[in-house]
C-alpha positions in Angstrom: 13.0 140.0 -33.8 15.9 142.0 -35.2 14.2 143.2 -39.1 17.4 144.9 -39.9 18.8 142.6 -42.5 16.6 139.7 -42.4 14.6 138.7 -45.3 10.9 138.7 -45.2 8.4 136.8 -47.4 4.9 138.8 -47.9 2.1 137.2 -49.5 -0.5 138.9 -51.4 2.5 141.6 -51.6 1.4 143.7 -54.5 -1.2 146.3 -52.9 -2.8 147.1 -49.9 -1.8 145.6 -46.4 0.9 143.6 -47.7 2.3 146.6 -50.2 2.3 148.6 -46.9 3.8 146.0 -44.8 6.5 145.4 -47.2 7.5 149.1 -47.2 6.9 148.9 -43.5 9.5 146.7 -43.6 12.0 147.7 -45.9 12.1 151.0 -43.9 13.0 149.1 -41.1 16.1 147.4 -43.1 14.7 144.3 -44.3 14.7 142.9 -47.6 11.5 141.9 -48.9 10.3 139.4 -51.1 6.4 139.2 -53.0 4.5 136.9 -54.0 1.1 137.5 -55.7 -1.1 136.3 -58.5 -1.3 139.7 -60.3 2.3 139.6 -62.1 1.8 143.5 -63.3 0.8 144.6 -59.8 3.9 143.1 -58.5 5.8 144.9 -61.1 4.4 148.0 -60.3 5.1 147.6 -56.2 8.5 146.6 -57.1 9.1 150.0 -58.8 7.7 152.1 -56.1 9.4 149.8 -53.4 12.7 149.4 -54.5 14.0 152.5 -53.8 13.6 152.1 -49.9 15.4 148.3 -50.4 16.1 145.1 -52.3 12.9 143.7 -53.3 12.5 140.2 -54.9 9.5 139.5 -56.6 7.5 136.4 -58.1 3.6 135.8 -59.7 1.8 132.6 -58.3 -1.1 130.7 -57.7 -1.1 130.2 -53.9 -4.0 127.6 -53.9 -1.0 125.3 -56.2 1.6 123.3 -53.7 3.6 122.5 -55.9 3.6 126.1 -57.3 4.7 127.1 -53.9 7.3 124.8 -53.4 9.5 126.0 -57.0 9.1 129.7 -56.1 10.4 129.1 -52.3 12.8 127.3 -53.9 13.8 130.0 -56.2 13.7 132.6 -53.4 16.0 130.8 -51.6 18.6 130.7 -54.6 18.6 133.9 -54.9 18.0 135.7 -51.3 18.6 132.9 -48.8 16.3 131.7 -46.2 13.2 133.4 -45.2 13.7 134.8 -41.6 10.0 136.3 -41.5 6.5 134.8 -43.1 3.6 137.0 -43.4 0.8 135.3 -44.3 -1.2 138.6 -45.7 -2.5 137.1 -49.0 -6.6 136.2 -48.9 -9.5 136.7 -51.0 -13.4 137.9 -49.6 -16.9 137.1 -51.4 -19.5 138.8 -49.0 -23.1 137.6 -49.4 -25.0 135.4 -47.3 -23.7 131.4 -47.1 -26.3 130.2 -49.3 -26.2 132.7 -52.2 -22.0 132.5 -52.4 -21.3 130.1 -54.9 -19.4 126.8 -54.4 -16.6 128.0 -56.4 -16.3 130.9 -54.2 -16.7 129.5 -51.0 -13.8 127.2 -51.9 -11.5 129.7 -53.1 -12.2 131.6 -49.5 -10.8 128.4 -47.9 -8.4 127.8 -50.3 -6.2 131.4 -49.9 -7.5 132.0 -46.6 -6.5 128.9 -44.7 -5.2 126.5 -47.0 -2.3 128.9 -48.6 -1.5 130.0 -45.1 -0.4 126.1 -44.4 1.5 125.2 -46.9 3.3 128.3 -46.6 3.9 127.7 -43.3 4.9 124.6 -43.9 7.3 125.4 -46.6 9.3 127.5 -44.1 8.7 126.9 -40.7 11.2 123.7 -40.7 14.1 126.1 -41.7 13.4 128.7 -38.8 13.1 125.8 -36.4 16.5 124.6 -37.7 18.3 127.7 -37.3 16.1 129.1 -34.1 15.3 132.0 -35.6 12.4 133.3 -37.6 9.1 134.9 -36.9 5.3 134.1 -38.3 2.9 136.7 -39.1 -0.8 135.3 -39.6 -3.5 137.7 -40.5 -6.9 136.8 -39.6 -9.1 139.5 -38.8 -11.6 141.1 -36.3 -14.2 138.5 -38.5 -12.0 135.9 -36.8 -12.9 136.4 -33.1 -16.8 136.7 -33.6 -19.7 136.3 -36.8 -20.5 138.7 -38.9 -23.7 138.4 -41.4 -22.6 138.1 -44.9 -19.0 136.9 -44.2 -19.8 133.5 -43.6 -17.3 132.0 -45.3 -14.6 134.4 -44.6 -15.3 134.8 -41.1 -14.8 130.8 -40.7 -11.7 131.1 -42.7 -10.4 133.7 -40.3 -11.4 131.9 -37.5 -9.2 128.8 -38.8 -6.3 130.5 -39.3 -6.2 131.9 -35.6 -7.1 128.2 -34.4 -3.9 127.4 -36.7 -1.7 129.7 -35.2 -2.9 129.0 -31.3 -2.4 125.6 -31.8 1.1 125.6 -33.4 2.2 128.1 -31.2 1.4 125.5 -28.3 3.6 122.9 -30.4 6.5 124.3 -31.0 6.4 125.7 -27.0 5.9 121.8 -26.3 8.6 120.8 -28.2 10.9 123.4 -26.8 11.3 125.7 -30.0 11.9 129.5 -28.5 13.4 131.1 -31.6 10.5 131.4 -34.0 7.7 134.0 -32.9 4.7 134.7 -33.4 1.9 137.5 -34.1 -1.9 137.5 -34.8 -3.3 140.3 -36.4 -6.9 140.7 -36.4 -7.9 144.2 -38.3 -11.5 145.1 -38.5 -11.7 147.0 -41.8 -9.3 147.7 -43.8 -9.0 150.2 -46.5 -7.9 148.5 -49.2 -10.7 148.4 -51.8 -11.6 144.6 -50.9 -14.7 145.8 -48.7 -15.9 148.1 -50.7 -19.6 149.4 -49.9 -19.3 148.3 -46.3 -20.3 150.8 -43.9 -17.7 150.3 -40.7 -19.7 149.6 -37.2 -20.1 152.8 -35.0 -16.2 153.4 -32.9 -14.7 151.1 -35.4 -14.1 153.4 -38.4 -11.9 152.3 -41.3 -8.2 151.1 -40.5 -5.7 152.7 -43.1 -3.3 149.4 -44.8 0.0 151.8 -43.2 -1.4 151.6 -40.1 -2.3 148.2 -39.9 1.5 147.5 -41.3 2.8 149.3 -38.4 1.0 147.9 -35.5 2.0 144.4 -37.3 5.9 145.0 -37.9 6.3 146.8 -34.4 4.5 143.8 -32.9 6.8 141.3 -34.7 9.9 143.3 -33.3 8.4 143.5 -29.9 7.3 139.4 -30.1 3.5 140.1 -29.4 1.3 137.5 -30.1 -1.9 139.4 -31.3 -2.5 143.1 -33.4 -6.3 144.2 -32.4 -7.2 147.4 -33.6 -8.8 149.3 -33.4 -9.8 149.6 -30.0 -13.3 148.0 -29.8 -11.6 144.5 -31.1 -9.7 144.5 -27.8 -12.8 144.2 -26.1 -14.3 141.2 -28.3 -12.9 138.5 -26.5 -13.5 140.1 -23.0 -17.3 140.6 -23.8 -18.2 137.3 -25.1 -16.6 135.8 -22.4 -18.0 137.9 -19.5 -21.1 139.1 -21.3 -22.4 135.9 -23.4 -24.1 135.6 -26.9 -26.9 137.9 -25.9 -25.3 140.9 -25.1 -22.8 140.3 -27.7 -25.9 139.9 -30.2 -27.1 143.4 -29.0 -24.0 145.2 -29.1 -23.6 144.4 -32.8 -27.2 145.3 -33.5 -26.0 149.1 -31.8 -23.1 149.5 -33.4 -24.6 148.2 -36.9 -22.2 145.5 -37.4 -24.8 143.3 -38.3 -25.7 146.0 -41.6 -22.4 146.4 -42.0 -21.9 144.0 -45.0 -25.5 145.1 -46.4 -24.1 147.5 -49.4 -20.9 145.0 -50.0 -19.6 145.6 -53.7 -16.0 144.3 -53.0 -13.4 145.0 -55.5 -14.0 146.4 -58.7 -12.1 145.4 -61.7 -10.2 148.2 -62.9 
């Protein structure tokens, strides 16, 4: 995809990998639209990122439909259509399954997977319309293996690349070859929502810039997936060659099954 001059729609846009991918972006000549819950972080990412590009902002809900539906409306009133969807917004509880709460677990579904579908939804029949327009999914390393303590979030992750796989497929079926796609599955992430995990061994944190870069350069090069860093390239390769039990012990050596064991998460500021 061409960025120069197309608009792009970032959710969970006020801070860390969306805030990055937005300026990502509006280096790269887009104009850049935000939506978020937090109305005074948005403010405060429109003031830094305005000066690198037009920058459209709106606060919202994204587990409310109909919420959805007036601000796309309103976006499009005032920008035009969206040419490029990143689905960056989502929301982590770390614990084990059975001490999360209910409330919590369904909040994971509902920005994690649920959000990412009716976004999708809301915008994908325009891009198919015009034959244009690109998807951006972010699911995570969590998404292409367990991970003790991330239930919930892992299963979310999972979803959304089952999502994207499968509606890749259907709009190949139906002959749609204008609106890419890209995967990106991060192991983690900087950004103060892991906070207290200890990274695996050879997977050390992953800065939200960097992250935004290998995403936008894999949108303008029409790559399907974004595994950093380099150990996630080899998930899929060992638990296909290797099975569950050398998977199993490879975690245990590398400590990704502690690594969720001093989780704090985000701390209110």
């Amino acid at each position: 995809m061409e960025i120069k001059g197309r608009l792009a729609l970032v959710t969970g846009g006020a801070g860390g990998i969306g805030r990055a991918a937005a300026a990502e972006l509006l280096r790269r000549g887009a104009r850049v639209a935000l939506w978020d819950q937090d109305a005074a972080a948005l403010e405060k990412a429109k003031a830094s990122l305005s000066p690198l590009g037009e920058v459209f902002v709106d606060a919202l809900d994204l587990r409310d439909r109909a919420a959805i539906a007036r601000a796309a409306a309103k976006l499009r009133a005032a920008a035009g259509e969206v040419d490029l969807l990143d689905n960056n917004a989502g929301v982590v509880f770390g614990g084990d399954f059975l001490a999360v709460s209910e409330e919590k677990l369904a909040a994971t579904v509902d920005v994690n997977l649920n959000a990412v579908m009716w976004c999708t939804r809301e915008f994908l029949p325009s891009m198919i319309r015009r034959g244009q327009g690109h998807l951006v999914f972010m699911s995570s390393a969590s998404g292409l293996l367990g991970v003790p303590g991330l239930a919930a979030y892992a299963a979310s992750k999972h979803a959304v690349i089952g999502l994207a796989e499968s509606l890749r497929l259907e709009l190949k079926k139906a002959g749609c070859r204008g609106v890419g796609m890209t995967i990106a599955c991060p192991s983690f992430v900087n950004t103060g929502m892991f906070e207290g995990v200890e990274p695996p061994a050879l997977a050390p944190w992953l800065t939200p810039e960097r992250v935004a870069r290998l995403v936008v350069d894999a949108v303008e090069r029409d790559r399907l997936y974004v595994r950093a860093p380099w150990l996630v390239k080899l998930v899929p390769l060992v638990k296909g060659l290797a099975g569950t039990r050398a998977l199993d012990a490879l975690g245990a050596l590398l400590g990704m099954d502690r690594a969720m064991d001093g989780f704090t998460g985000r701390r209110s500021s």
